[in-house]
Structures are given as C-alpha cells and as structure tokens.
C-alpha positions as a Markdown table, in Angstrom:
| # | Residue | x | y | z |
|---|---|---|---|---|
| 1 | Unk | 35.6 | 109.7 | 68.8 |
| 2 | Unk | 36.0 | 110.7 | 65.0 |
| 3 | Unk | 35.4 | 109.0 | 61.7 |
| 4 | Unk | 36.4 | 109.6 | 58.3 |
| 5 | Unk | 36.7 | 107.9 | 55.3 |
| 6 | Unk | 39.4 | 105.7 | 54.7 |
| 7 | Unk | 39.7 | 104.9 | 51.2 |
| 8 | Unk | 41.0 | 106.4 | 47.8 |
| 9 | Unk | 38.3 | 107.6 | 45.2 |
| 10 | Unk | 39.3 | 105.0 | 43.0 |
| 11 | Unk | 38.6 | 102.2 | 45.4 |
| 12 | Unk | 35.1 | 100.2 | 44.4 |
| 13 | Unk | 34.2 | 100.1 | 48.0 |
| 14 | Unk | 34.5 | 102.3 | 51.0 |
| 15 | Unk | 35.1 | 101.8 | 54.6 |
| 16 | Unk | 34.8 | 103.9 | 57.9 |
| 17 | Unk | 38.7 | 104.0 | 59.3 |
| 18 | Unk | 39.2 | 104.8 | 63.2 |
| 19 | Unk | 41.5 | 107.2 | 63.0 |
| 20 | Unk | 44.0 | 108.5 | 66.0 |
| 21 | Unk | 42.6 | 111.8 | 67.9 |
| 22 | Unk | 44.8 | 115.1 | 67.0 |
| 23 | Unk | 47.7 | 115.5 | 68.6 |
| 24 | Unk | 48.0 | 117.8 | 71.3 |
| 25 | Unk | 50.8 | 119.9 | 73.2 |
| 26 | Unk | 48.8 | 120.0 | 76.9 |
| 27 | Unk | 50.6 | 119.4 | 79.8 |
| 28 | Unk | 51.1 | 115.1 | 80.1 |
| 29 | Unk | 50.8 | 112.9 | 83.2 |
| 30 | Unk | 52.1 | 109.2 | 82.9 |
| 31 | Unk | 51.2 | 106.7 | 85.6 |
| 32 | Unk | 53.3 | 103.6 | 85.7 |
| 33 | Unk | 51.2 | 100.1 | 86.0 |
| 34 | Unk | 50.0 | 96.6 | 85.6 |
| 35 | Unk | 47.6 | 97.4 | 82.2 |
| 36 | Unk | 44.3 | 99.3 | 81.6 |
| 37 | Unk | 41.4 | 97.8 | 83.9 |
| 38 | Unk | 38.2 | 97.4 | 81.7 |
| 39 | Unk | 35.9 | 97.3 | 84.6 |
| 40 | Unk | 36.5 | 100.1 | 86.4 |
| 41 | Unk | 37.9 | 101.9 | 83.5 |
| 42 | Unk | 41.2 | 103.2 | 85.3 |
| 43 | Unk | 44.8 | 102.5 | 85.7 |
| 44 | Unk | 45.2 | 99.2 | 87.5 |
| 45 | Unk | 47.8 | 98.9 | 90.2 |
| 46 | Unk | 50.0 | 101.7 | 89.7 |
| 47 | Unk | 53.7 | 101.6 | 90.3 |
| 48 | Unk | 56.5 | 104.0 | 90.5 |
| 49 | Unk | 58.6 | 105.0 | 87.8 |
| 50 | Unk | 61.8 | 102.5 | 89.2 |
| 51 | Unk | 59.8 | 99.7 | 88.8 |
| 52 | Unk | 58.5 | 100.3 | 85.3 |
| 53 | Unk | 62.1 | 101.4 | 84.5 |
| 54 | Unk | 63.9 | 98.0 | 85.7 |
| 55 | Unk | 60.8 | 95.6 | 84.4 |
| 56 | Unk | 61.4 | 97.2 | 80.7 |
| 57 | Unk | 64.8 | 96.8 | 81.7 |
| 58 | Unk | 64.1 | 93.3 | 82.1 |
| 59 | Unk | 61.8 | 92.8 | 78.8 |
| 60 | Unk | 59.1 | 92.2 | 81.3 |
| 61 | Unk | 55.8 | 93.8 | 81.1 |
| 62 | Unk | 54.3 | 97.1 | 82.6 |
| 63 | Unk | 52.1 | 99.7 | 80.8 |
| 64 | Unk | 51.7 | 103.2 | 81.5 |
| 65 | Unk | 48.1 | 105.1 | 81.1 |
| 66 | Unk | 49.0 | 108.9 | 80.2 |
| 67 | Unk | 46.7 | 112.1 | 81.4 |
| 68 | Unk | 45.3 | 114.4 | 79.5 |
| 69 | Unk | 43.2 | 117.1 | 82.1 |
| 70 | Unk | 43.3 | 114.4 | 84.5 |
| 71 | Unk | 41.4 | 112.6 | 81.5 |
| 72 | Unk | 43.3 | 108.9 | 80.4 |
| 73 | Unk | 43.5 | 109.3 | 77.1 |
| 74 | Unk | 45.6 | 106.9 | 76.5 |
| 75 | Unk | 47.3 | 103.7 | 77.7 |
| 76 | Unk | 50.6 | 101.8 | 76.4 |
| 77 | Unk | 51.3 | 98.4 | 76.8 |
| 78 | Unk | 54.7 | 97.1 | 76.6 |
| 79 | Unk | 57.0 | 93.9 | 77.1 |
| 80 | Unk | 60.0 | 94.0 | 75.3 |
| 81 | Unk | 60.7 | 89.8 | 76.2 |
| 82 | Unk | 57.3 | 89.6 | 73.4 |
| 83 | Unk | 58.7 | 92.2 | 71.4 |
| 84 | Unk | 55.6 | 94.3 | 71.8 |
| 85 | Unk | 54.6 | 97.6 | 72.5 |
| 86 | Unk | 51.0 | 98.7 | 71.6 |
| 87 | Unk | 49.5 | 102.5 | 72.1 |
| 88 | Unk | 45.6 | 102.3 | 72.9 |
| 89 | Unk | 43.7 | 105.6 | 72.5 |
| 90 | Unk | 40.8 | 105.5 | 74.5 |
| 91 | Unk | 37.5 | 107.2 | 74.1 |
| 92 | Unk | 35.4 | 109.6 | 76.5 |
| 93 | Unk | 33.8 | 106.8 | 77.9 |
| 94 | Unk | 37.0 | 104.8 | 78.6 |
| 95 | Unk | 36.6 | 102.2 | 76.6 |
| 96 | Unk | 40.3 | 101.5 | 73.9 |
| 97 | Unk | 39.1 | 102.2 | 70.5 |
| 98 | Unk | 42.1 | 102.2 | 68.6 |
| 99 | Unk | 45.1 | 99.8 | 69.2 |
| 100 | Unk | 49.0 | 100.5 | 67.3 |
| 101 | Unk | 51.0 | 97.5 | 67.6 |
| 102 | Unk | 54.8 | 98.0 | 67.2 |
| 103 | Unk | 57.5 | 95.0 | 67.0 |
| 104 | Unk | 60.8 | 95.7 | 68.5 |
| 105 | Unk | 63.5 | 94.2 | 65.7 |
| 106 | Unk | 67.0 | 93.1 | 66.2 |
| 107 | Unk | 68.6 | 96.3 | 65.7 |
| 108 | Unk | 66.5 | 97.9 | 68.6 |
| 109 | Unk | 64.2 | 100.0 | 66.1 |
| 110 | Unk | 59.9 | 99.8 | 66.9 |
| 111 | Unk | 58.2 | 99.2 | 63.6 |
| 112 | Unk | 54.7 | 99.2 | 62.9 |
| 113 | Unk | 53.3 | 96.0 | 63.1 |
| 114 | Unk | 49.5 | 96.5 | 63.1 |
| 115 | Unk | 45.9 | 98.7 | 63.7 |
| 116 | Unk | 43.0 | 98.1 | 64.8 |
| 117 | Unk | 40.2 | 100.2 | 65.4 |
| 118 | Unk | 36.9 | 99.7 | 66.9 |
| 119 | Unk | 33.6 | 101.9 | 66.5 |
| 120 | Unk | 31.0 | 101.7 | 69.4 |
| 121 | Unk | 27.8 | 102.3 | 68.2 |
| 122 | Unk | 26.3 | 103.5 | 72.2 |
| 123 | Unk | 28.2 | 105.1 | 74.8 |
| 124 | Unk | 27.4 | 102.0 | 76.9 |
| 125 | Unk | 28.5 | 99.6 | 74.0 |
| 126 | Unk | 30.9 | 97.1 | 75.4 |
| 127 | Unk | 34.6 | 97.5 | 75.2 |
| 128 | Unk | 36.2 | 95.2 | 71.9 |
| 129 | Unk | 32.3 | 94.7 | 71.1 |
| 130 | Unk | 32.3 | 92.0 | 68.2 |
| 131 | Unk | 34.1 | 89.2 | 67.1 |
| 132 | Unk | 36.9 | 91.4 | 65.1 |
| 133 | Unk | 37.9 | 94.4 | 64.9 |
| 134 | Unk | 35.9 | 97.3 | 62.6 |
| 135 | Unk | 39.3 | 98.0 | 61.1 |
| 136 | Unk | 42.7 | 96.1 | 60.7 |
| 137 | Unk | 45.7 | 96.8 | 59.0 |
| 138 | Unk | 48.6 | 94.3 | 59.3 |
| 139 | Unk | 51.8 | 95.6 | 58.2 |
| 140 | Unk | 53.6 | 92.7 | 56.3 |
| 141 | Unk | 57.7 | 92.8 | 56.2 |
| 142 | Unk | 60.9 | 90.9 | 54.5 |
| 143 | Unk | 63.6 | 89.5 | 57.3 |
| 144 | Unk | 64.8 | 93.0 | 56.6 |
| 145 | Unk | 61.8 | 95.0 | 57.7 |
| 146 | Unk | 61.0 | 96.0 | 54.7 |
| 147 | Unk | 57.3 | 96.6 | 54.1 |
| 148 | Unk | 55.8 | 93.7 | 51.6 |
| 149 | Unk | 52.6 | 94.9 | 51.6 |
| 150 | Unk | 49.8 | 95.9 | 54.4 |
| 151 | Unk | 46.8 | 93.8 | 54.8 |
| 152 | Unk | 43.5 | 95.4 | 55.6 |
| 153 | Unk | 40.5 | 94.3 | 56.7 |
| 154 | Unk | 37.6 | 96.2 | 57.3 |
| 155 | Unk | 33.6 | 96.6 | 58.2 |
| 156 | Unk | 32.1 | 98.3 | 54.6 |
| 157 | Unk | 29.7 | 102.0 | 55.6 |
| 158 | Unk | 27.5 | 100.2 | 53.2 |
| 159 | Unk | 27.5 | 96.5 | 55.4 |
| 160 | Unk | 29.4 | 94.0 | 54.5 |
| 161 | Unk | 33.2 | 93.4 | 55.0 |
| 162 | Unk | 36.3 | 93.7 | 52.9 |
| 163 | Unk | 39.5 | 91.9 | 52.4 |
| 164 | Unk | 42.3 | 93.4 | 50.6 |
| 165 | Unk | 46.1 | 94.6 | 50.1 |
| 166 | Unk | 47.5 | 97.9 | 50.1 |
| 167 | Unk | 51.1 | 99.3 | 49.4 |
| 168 | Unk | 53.2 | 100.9 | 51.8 |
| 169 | Unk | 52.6 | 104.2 | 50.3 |
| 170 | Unk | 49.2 | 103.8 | 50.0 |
| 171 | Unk | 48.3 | 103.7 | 53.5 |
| 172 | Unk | 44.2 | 102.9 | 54.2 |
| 173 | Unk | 44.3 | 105.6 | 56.4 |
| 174 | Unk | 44.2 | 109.8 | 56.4 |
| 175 | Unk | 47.1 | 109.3 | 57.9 |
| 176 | Unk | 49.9 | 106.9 | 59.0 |
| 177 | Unk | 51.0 | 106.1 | 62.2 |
| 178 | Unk | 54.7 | 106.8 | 63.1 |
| 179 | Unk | 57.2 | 104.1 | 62.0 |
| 180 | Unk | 60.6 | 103.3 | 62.2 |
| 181 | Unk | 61.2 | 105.1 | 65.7 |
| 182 | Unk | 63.6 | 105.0 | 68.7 |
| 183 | Unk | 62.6 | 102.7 | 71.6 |
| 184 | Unk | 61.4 | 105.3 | 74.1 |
| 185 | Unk | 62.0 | 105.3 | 77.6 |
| 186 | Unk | 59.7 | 104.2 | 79.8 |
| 187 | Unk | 58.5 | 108.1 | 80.6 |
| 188 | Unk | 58.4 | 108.9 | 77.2 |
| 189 | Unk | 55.9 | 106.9 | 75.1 |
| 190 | Unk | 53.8 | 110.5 | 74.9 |
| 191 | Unk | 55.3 | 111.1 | 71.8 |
| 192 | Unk | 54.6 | 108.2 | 70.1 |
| 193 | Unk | 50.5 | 108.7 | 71.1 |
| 194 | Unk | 50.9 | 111.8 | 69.7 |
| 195 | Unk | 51.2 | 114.0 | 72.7 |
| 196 | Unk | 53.9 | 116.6 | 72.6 |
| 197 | Unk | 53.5 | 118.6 | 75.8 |
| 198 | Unk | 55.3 | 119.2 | 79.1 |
| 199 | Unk | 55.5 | 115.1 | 80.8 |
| 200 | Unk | 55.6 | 114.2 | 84.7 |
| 201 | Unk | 55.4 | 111.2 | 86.0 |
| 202 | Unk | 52.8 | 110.4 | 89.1 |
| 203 | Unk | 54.7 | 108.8 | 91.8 |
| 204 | Unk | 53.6 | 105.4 | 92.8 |
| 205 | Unk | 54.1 | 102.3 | 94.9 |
| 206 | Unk | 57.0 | 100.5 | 94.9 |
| 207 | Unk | 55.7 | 97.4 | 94.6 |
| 208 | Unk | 55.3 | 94.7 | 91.3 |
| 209 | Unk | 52.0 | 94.2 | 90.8 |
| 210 | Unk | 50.8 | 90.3 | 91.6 |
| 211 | Unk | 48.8 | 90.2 | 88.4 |
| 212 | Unk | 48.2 | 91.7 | 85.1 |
| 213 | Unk | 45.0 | 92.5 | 83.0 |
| 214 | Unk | 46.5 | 92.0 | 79.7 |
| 215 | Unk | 49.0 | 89.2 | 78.2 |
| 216 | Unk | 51.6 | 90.0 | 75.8 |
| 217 | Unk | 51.4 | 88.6 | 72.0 |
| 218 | Unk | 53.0 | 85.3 | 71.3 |
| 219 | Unk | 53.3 | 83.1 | 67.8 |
| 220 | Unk | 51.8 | 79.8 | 68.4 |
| 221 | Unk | 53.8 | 77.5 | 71.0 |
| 222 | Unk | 54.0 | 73.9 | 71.1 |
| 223 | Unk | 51.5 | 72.8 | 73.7 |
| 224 | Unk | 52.8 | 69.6 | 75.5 |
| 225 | Unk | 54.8 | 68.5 | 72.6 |
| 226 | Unk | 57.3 | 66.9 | 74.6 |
| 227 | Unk | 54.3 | 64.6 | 76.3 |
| 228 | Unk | 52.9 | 64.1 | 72.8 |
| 229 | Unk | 56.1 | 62.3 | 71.3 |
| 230 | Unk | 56.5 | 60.5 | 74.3 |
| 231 | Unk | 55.6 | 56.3 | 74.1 |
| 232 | Unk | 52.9 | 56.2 | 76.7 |
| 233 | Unk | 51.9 | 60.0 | 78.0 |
| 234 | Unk | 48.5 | 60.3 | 78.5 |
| 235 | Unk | 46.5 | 62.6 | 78.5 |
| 236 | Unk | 42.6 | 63.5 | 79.9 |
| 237 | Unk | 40.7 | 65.2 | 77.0 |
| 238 | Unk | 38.1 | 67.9 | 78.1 |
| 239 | Unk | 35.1 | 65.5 | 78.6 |
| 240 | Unk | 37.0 | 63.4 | 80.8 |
| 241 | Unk | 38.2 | 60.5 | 78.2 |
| 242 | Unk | 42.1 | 59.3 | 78.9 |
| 243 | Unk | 43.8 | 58.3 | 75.8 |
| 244 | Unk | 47.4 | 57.4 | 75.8 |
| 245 | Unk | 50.4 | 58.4 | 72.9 |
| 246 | Unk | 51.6 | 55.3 | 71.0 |
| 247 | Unk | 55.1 | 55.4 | 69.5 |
| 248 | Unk | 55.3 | 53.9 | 66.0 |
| 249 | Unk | 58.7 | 53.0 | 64.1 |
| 250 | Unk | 59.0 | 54.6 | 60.5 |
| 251 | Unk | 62.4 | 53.4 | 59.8 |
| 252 | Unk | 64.7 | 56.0 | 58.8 |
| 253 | Unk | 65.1 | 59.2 | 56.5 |
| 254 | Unk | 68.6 | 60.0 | 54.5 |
| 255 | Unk | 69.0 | 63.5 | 54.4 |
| 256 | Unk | 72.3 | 63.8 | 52.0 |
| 257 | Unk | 72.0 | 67.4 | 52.0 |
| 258 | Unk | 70.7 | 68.3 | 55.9 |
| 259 | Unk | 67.8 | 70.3 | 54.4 |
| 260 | Unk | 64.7 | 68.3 | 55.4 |
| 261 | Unk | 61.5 | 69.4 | 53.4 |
| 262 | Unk | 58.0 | 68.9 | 54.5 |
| 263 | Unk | 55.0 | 69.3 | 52.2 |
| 264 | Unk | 51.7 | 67.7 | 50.5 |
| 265 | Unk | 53.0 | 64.9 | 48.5 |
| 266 | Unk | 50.9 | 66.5 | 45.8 |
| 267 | Unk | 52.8 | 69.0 | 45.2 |
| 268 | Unk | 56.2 | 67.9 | 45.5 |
| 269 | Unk | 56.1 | 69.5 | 41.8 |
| 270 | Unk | 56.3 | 72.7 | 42.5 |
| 271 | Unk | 59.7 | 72.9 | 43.9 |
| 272 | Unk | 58.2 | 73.5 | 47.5 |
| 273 | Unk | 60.7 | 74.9 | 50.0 |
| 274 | Unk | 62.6 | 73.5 | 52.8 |
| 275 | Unk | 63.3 | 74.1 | 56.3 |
| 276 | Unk | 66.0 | 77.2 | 56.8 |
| 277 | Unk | 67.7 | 75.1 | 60.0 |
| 278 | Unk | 69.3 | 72.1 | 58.3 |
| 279 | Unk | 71.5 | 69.4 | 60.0 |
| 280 | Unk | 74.6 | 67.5 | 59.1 |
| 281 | Unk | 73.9 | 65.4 | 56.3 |
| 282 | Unk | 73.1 | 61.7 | 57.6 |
| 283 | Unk | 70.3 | 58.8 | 58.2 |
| 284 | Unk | 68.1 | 59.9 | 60.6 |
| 285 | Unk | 65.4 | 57.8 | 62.9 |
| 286 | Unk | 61.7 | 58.8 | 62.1 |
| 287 | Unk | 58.9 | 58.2 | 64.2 |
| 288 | Unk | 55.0 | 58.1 | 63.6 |
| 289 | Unk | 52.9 | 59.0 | 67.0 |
| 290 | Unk | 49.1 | 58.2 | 67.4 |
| 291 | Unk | 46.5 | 59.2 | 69.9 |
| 292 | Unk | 45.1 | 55.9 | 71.2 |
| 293 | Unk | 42.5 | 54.9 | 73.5 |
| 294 | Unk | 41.6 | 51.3 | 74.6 |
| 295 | Unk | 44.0 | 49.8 | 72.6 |
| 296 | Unk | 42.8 | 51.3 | 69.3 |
| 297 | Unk | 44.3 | 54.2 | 67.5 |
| 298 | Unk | 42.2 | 56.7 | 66.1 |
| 299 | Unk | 44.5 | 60.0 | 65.7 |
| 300 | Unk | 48.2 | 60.9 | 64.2 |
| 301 | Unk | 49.4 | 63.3 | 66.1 |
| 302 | Unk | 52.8 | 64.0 | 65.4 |
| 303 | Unk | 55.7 | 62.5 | 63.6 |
| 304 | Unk | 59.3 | 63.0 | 64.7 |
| 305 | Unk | 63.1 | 63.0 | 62.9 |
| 306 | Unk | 65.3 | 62.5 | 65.7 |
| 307 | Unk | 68.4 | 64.6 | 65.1 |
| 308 | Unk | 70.6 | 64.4 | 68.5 |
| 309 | Unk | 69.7 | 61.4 | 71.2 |
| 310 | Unk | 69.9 | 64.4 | 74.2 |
| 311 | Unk | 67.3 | 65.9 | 76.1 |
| 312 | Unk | 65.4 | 68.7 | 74.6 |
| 313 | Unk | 65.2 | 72.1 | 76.4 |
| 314 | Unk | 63.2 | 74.2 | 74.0 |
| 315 | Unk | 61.5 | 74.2 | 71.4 |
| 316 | Unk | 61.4 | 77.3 | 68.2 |
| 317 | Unk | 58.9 | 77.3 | 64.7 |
| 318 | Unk | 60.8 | 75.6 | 61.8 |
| 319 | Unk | 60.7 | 78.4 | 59.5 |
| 320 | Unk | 61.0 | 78.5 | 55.2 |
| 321 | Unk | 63.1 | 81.1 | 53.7 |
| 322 | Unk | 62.2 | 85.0 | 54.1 |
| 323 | Unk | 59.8 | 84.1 | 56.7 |
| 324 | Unk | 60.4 | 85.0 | 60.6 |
| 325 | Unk | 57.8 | 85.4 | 63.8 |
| 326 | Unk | 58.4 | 89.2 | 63.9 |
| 327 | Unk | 55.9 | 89.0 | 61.1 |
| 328 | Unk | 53.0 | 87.0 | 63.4 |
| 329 | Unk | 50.4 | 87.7 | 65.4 |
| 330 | Unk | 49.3 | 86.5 | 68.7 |
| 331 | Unk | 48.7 | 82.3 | 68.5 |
| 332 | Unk | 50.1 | 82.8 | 64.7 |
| 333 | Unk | 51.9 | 80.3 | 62.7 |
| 334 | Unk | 54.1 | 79.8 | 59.7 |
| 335 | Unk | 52.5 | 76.2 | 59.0 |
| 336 | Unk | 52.8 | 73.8 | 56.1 |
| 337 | Unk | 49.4 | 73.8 | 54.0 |
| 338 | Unk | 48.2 | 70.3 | 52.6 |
| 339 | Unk | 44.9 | 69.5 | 50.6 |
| 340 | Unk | 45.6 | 65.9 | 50.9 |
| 341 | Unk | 45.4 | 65.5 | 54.4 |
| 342 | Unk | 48.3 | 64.1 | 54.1 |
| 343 | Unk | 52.0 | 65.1 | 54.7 |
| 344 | Unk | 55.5 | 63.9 | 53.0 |
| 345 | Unk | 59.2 | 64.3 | 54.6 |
| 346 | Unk | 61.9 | 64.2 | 52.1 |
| 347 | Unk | 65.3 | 65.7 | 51.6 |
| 348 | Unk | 65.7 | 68.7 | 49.1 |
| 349 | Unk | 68.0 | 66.9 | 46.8 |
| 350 | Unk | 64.8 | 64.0 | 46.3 |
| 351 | Unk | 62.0 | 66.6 | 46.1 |
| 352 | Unk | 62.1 | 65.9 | 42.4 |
| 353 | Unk | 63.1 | 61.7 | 42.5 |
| 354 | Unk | 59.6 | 60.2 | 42.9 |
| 355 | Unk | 56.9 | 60.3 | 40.6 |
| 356 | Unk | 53.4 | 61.0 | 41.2 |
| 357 | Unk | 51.9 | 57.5 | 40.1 |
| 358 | Unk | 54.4 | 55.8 | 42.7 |
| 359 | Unk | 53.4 | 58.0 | 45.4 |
| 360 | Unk | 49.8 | 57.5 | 44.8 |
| 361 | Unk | 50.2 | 53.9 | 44.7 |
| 362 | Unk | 52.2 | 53.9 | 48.0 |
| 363 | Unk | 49.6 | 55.8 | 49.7 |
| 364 | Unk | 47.0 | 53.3 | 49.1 |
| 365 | Unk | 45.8 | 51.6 | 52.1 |
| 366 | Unk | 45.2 | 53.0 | 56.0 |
| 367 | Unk | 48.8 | 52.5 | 56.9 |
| 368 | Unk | 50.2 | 54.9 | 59.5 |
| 369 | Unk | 53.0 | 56.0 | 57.1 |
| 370 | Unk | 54.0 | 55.0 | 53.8 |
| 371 | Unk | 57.8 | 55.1 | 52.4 |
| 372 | Unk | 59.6 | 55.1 | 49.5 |
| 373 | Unk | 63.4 | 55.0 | 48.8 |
| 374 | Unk | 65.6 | 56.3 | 45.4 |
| 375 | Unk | 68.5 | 55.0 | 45.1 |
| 376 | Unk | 69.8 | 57.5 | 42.5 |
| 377 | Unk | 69.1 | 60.5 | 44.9 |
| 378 | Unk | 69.7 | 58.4 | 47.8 |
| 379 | Unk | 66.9 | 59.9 | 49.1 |
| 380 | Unk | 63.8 | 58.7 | 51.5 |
| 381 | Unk | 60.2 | 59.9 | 51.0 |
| 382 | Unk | 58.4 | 59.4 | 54.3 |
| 383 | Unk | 54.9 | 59.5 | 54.5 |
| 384 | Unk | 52.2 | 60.5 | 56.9 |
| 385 | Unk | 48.6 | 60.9 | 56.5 |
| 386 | Unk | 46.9 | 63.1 | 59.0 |
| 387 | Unk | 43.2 | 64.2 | 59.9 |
| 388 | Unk | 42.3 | 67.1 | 58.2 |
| 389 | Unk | 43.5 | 69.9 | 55.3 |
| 390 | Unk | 44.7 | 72.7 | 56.6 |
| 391 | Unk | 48.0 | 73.9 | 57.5 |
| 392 | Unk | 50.9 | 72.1 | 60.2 |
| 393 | Unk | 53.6 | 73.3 | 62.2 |
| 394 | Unk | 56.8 | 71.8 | 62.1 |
| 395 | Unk | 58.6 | 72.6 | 65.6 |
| 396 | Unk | 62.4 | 72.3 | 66.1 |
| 397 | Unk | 63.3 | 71.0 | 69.5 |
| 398 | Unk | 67.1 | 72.1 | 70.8 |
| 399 | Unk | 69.4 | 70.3 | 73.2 |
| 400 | Unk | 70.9 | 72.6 | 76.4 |
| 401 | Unk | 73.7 | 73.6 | 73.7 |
| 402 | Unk | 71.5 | 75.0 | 71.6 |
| 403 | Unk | 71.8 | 72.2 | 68.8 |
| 404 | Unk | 69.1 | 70.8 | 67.0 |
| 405 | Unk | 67.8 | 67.2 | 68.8 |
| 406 | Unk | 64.9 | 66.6 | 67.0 |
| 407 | Unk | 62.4 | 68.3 | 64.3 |
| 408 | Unk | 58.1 | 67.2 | 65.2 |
| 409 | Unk | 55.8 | 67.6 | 62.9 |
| 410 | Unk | 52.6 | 68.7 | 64.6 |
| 411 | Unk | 48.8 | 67.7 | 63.6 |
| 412 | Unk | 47.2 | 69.9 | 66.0 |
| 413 | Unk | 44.6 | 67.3 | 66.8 |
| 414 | Unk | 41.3 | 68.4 | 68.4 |
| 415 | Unk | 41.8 | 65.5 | 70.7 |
| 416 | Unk | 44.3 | 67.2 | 71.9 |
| 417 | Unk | 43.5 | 71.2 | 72.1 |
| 418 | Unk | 42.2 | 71.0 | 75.4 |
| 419 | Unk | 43.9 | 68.0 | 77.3 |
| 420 | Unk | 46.0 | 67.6 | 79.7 |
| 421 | Unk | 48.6 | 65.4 | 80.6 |
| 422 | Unk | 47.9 | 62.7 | 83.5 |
C-alpha cells in the first residue's frame, strides 16, 4: 500500500493521506455476495449475478468483491434502501485500507460522502486497527448537494492528530475521488474503483445469503420511543434493575403559527431556529415523561406535544432549515445543543416574548417542567430540565396517513441505552 503526503506547503502541519492504488486496465472479475469476510479474508457467500441484480433492484443489500489476477482488490458494498454505496480497496494482505462512501440523492446521482483510510503498521496488524480511522474526510453538502465544506481528520507523521476544514477545491488529498456519477449497475462498480478493463462476472448460487458480515449506515433511530412515552412501560436496564415510565401532565402549548421551536432557554436570544415540519396552528397537549423506579422518579426522559390522537406508525428526525440525514453518518444526529441542561418548547412567533429574568425565576425549584404564558404573543413557553448538556433529538412520530401525531423530545437517558422493554 502507498503513502504520500497529503497536505499543501502552506499548511502548519502535515499528515500521511491513504491514497487509492492506480488505476489499472487488466482484465476484471466481479463476484456477487453477502460482504467481505474478515476472517478468512475472502468473498463471503457468493451469489449469482440475478440475485445481486433484483436485491439492488429492491434497495436491499449485496456487495460484490472484484479480481484483479485472481487477487481481490477490491470489494463494494451497497444498499440503496440506506442510500449507501462504499468502495473498499484492500491491501496485499486482505485487509480494507481505504473506504469511499457515496450517498445516493433524490435525483438518482452517487455523491461523495466520505474517506477513510487506514495505515497498518505490520502485515499481521489487525483489520480497522484503532479506535478511528488514520484519515477521514467528510464531505459536507446544502439540501442541494452542494459542497459546504469537507471535514478532515487525520493522524499527524509527526504524532498527534488534527482537526480541520477544507474547501471543495482544496481537496486533502493528491487526488480526489470521483463525484457526481451515474448509479452503476450492479456489474459495473469497476469503474468507480478505478478499474477500466475487460469485466465478467463469476457465476454463482442462486441463493440469498442467510446473513451478512457488514450493516448498512443509518442516522440515529429512535430506540423504543413508543414504550418510552407510554404511562407505565417498563423496562429492565442492563444490570437487571426494572424501572417503569411515568406520564406527567404539562398542560398545553399554543402554537399560533404551527412552527414549534425547541432550544436552551438561554438562548432564546439568538433567534434560534425552529422545526421545518410545522402543524396547523392550534393548542396542543404537552406531556413530561420520567423514568421511575419504586415509586420515585429520578430521570426525564422525554417530553411529548401531541399533534393528532391516532396511532403512530413511524417515526423521522425533526430537522432545522438546510439540514437533511443525506448529510449523516452511521448513529448520527441533527440534535438540539443545550448548556443548561435544560430544554424550552415555544412557538416561533414567542421566541422573543419572555425575558430572561422571568425565565430564570420560573426555573427555580426541582419541578418536572416549568411554564410561562404571554398574552401579547399568545404564546406558551414550556419547560423541561433534563440530565445532562449535550445535544437532543427531537423525533416526529406520523399516523398511517403520513400526518404528523405527535413531536418527542428525546433525553437519551443512560438509563435507558441498554434496556429493554418488559
């Protein structure tokens, strides 16, 4: 595997990139499977071309390792249901050393979504060795894929790490990956791992394979959320412990406008953004939900606006303006950062209506919410102090019509990261 420098001259540091091999025009054999198999270093349950074609059909997933010499020198993972295709290159000792991430948009185009590169020190250095990656480049787009800026991250030559921000056209690379391409078919992601030579396809079973060694990249889904904002679910925490939800009343929340706004009440100020999905304008039940156990409460976890009294069949990420999932990572979020600990719901039109000293005031005490009301605005400012700083989730939860039933606001309790429901 080769090295070479990856940043400019007039960079104050320097980094070791992991670039792609060169391309080559020899003769290409594709294999059809479930993934790459880390253990044995080989293809793992192959399958024949029909069944990779209908399963990308689908949007399910399949991969495809692709021959060089009989050597795999590269594998591609895609599922088009995740929006993800990703070429691996992998080294003379089979291990993936350099992984390019695309994101299939709306209008059916891949776009680069991200690199990363690992160098193994040995030749019997561990596939992925380290917690993160020697090099990482995250492309960063607007709603209409165009590049922001590219985030990179990478292991200094001289020790260290560094943390910065590049420009599209400044690429921390020799060179860039290819961007903006046609979705290939399933024969003919050669190409895109730069291979340009004569392609067939080794024949294989057709069968689906029972399992697969890798899982597609997800955003951050709500993890028994319907249980959580539920009076009475319970739920067994990892050492065994059985706590139970307990539903409590906030009143109500006017939302004159239908944009609902969640943010520190700190910094109301600073004319904080609200949710892009916005509901009729209306009063609306809120709901505060704690974690309890023999009786006595000891978490928030959640606090719920009740839009539609129906049953909820899904559940999306309540998103700000410019911001969509094409532009996260596997168990990402677009959350709601507070330094307070603490969390406010308030239409737009009141963001403004209530004054610092009043909220502060309000806050006082260990109430499970707090609320204030201005009759000018006609707007509610609803309350809730959580566990920790950080950031929250707001998830929308949608009826079997696809309307919006309810918006919960999420704590992410540690309670809760590993329990189950009883």
């Amino acid at each position: 595997m080769r090295t070479s420098r990856g940043p400019r001259p007039h960079d104050p540091h320097s980094w070791e990139s992991v670039p792609a091999p060169a391309q080559t025009d020899e003769p290409v054999e594709v294999v059809h499977c479930a993934g790459w198999d880390p253990a044995t270093r080989s293809a793992a349950s192959p399958m024949s071309e029909a069944v990779a074609r209908a399963r990308d059909a689908a949007g399910d997933q399949y991969a495809a390792v692709l021959f060089v010499g009989g050597v795999a020198r590269a594998v591609v993972e895609v599922c088009w249901s995740a929006r993800h295709a990703e070429v691996w290159h992998i080294d003379e000792s089979g291990r993936r050393y350099r992984g390019v991430a695309y994101r299939r948009w709306p209008d059916g185009r891949l776009r680069l979504f991200e690199v990363r590169g690992w160098r193994y020190g040995e030749q019997d250095t561990p596939e992925f060795a380290g917690e993160n990656p020697t090099f990482r480049a995250r492309v960063h787009r607007t709603v209409t894929a165009t590049v922001e800026q590219v985030a990179v991250s990478a292991e200094l030559s001289s020790g260290g790490k560094l943390d910065t921000w590049r420009d599209w056209q400044n690429w921390p690379e020799p060179t860039r990956p290819p961007d903006d391409v046609a979705v290939p078919a399933s024969d003919g992601w050669p190409a895109l791992a730069g291979m340009t030579g004569p392609v067939t396809v080794r024949p294989g079973p057709d069968v689906v394979p029972a399992t697969f060694p890798w899982r597609p990249p997800h955003p951050l889904r709500p993890r028994h959320i319907e249980k959580v904002v539920t009076d009475g679910s319970r739920f067994r925490t990892q050492n065994g412990r059985v706590q139970t939800i307990k539903r409590v009343p906030a009143g109500t929340i006017r939302l004159p406008s239908g944009k609902l706004l969640v943010a520190d009440p700190g910094w109301l100020h600073t004319d904080p953004e609200p949710l892009t999905a916005t509901v009729s304008p209306g009063e609306y039940p809120v709901d505060v939900f704690e974690l309890a156990e023999d009786g006595k409460s000891a978490w928030t976890v959640a606090c719920r606006v009740t839009v539609k009294d129906a049953p909820v069949t899904s559940w999306d990420l309540a998103l700000l303006e410019g911001r969509h999932e094409l532009d996260l990572g596997d168990g990402e979020f677009f959350g709601n950062p507070v330094d307070t600990a603490t969390l406010a719901l308030v239409d737009q039109a009141g963001v403004k209506a209530f004054q610092q000293a009043d909220i502060d005031a309000a806050t006082a005490g260990e109430a499970v919410f707090h609320r204030l009301a201005d009759p000018k605005t006609g707007t509610d400012l609803v309350i809730v102090p959580g566990w920790s700083d950080g950031s929250y989730p707001v998830w929308i939860g949608r009826t079997g019509d696809g309307a919006i039933g309810c918006f919960v606001l999420d704590f992410r309790v540690p309670e809760l990261a590993g329990a189950e429901p009883v």
